[in-house]
C-alpha positions in Angstrom: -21.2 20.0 -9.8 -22.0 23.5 -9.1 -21.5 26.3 -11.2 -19.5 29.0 -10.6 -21.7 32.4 -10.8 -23.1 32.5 -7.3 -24.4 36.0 -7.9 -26.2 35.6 -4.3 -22.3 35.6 -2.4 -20.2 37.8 -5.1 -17.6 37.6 -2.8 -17.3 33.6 -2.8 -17.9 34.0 -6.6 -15.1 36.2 -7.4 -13.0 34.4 -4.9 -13.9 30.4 -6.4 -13.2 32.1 -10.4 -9.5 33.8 -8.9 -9.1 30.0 -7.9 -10.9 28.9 -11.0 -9.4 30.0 -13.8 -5.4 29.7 -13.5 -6.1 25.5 -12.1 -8.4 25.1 -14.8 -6.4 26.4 -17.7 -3.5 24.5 -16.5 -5.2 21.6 -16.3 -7.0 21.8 -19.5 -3.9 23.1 -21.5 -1.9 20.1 -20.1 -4.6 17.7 -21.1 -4.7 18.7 -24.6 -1.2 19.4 -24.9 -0.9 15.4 -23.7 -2.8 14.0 -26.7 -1.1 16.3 -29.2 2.8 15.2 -28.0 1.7 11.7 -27.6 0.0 12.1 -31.6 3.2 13.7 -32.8 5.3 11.2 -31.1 3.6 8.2 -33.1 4.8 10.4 -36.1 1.5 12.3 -37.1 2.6 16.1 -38.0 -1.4 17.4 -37.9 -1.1 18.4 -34.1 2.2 20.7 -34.7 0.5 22.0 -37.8 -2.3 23.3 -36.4 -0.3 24.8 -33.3 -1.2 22.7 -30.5 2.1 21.3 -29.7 2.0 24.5 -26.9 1.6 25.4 -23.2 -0.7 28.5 -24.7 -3.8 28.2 -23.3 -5.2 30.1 -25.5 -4.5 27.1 -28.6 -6.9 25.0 -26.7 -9.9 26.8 -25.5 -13.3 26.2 -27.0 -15.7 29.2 -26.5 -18.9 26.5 -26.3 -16.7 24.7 -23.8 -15.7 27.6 -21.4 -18.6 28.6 -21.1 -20.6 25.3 -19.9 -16.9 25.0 -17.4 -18.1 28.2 -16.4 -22.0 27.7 -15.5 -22.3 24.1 -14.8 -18.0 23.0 -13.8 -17.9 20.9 -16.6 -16.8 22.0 -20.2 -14.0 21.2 -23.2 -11.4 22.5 -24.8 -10.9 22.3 -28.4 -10.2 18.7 -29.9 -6.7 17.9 -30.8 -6.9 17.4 -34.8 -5.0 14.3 -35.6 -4.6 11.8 -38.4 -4.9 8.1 -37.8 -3.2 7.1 -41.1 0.3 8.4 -40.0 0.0 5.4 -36.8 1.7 2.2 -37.5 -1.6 0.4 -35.8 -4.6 3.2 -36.2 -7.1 1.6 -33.4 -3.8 1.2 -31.2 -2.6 5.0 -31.7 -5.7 6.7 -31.4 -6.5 4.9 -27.7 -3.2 5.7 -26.9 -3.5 9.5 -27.9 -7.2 9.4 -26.3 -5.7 7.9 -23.0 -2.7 10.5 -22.6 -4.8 13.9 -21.9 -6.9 11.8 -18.8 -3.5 9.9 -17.7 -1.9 13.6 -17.8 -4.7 15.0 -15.3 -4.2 12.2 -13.0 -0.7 12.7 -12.5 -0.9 16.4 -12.3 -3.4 15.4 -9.4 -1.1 12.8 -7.6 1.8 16.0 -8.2 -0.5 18.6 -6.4 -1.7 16.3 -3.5 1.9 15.3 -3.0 3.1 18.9 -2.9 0.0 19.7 -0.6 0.7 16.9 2.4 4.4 17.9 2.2 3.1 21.3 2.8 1.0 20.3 5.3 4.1 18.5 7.2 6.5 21.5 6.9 3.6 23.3 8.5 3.4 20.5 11.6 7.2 20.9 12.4 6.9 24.6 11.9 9.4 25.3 9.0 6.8 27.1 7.0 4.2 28.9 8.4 0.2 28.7 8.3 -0.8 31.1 5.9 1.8 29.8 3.6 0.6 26.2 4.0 -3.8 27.2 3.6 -2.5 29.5 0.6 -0.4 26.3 -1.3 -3.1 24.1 0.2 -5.8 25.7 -0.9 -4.6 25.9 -4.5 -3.4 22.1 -4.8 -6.4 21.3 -3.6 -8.2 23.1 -6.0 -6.3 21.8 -8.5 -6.3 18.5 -7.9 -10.2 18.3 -8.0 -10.3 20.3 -11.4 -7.7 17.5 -12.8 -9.9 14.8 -11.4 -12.9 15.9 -12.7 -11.1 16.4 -16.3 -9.7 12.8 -15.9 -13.1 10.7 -15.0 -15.6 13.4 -17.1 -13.1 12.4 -19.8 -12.6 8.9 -19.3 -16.9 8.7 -19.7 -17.1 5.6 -23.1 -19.5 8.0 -25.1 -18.3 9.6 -27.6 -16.6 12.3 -28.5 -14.9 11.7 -25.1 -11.2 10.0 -24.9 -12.8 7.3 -23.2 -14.8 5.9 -26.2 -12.0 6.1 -28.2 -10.2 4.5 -25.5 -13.4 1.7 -25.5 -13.5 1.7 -29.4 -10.0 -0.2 -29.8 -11.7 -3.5 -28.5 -15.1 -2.8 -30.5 -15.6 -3.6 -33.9 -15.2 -1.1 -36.5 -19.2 -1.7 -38.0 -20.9 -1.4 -34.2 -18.3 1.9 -33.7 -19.3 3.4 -37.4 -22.8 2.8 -35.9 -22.0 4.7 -32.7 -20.8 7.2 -34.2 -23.7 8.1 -35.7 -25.2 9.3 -32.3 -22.1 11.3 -31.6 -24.0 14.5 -32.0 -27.1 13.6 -29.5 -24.4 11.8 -26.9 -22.6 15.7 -26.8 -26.1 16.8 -25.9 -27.0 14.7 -23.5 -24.3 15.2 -21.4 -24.6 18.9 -22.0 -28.0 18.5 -20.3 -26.9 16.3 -18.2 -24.1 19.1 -17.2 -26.6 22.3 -16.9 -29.0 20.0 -14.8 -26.4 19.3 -12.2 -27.1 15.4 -12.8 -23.8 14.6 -14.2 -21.8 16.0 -11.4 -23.8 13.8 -9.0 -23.5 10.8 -10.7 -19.7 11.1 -11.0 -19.2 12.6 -7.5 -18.3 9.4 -5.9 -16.0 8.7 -8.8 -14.0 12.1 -8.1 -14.4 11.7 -4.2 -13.2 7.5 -4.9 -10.1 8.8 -7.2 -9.1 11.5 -4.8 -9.1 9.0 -1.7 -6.5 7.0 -3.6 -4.3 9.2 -5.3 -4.3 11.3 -1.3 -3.2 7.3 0.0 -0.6 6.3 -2.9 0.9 10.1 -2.0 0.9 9.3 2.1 2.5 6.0 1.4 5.4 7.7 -1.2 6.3 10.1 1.6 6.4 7.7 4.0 8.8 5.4 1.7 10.7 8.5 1.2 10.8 9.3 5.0 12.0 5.9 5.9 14.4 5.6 3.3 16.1 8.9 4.2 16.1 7.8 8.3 17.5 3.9 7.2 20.7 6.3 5.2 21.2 8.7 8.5 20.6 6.3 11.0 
């Protein structure tokens, strides 16, 4: 993925980080805020005691992380501190608190392409008008991709990213003690990996593969919706 200071078209620059920054904070504050609830839920008190049970964006930003999101499009926020020993099955909860903040991102996608092809209908039959529908459109849009690109970045089985700990409920403890071990030099890989522009091509068929379906399931809702409503009132 590209990053986002295009110094050669400031114009473009300044108008992608206006765009930027409110999907990608809502995104990322949802995401954490997902595995902190879900955490708390399956009684472990860590995530309310260190403040993270909050739409405060500010709870969940990591400096190191913002500032990859900014140069490369990829980044982190600040991991969720939770306590395994408080779950009733410890491998069960932490895969299920792993799995919430990616889960979270894909339905805040399927939301935003909904709301964006029901914008895009209001605008065919005229009850809205054009500038209303690029404006919304351009902004679900946006946000859609930024939740995408959390969801399969995250969903990657290396850790420290949900999708290993996802991965690690099937593996043996010994080989995942062992894996973790390399924790630190997986993180930096996929750092360079980021800054090289490698990653984003790699996973841009995932993102393009996610979008196609979450854009179908949303045509075929509205058109269950639309014929449901018609078989009522006709």
């Amino acid at each position: 993925m590209i990053g986002l200071l295009n110094f050669s078209n400031p114009v473009e620059m300044i108008r992608n980080l206006i765009i930027f920054v409110p999907t990608t904070l809502l995104a990322l504050t949802v995401h954490e805020l997902a595995h902190a609830w879900v955490s708390s839920r399956l009684g472990d008190p860590t995530p309310r005691m260190e403040g993270r049970l909050t739409l405060n964006p500010l709870a969940h930003l990591d400096l190191v992380g913002t500032i990859m999101m900014i140069i490369t499009g990829f980044g982190w926020a600040k991991p969720v501190g939770i306590n395994p020993a408080y779950y009733k099955n410890r491998k069960t909860g932490t895969a299920l608190v792993a799995a919430a903040g990616p889960l979270s991102n894909l339905v805040m996608a399927f939301i935003a392409v909904l709301i964006m092809n029901i914008c895009l209908i209001l605008g065919y039959g005229g009850v809205i008008g054009n500038t209303v529908v690029s404006a919304i459109g351009t902004f679900c849009n946006a946000f859609a991709l930024r939740n995408i690109v959390f969801a399969v970045f995250n969903i990657i089985p290396l850790p420290p990213l949900d999708g290993w700990n996802v991965v690690s409920m099937f593996i043996p403890d010994r080989i995942c003690y062992r894996v973790m071990q390399y924790q630190r030099y997986c993180m930096l890989g996929i750092m360079a990996l980021s800054l090289t522009g490698i990653l984003g091509k790699i996973l841009y068929f995932a993102y393009n593969a996610v979008y196609q379906i979450l854009a179908t399931g949303s045509g075929y809702l509205l058109l269950a919706v639309y014929r449901l409503i018609t078989h009522f009132m006709g």
